[in-house]
N, C-alpha and C positions, 0 to 999 in steps of 0.2 A: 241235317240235310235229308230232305224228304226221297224213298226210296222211288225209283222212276220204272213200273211196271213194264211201260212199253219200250224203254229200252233195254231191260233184262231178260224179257221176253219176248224178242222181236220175232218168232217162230212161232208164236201165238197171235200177236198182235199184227201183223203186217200180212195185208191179203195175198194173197198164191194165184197165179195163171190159171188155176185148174185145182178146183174143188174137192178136199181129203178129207178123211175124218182126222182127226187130233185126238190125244189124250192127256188130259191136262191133270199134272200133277196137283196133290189136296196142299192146299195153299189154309194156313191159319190167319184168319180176319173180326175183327170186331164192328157189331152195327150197332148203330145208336137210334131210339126209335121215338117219336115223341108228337103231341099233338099240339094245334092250336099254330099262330102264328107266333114266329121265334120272335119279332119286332115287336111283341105287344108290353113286353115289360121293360124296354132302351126308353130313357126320357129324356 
């Protein structure tokens, strides 16, 4: 089961009446980086 950010984080995620600043705890993530089109080698 894939983890659902904006419902674990609804305090971050979900807009306010009235504009706060927030401090948003360091969250650990991985990006993947890559060029070219991903379709070019499916046959």
């Amino acid at each position: 089961m894939a983890f659902d950010f904006k419902k674990e984080y609804k305090e971050y995620y979900m807009p306010k009446a009235k504009p706060e600043i927030v401090t948003i705890p360091k969250i650990n993530y991985i990006a993947v980086r890559g060029m070219g089109d991903p379709n070019e080698w499916v046959k």
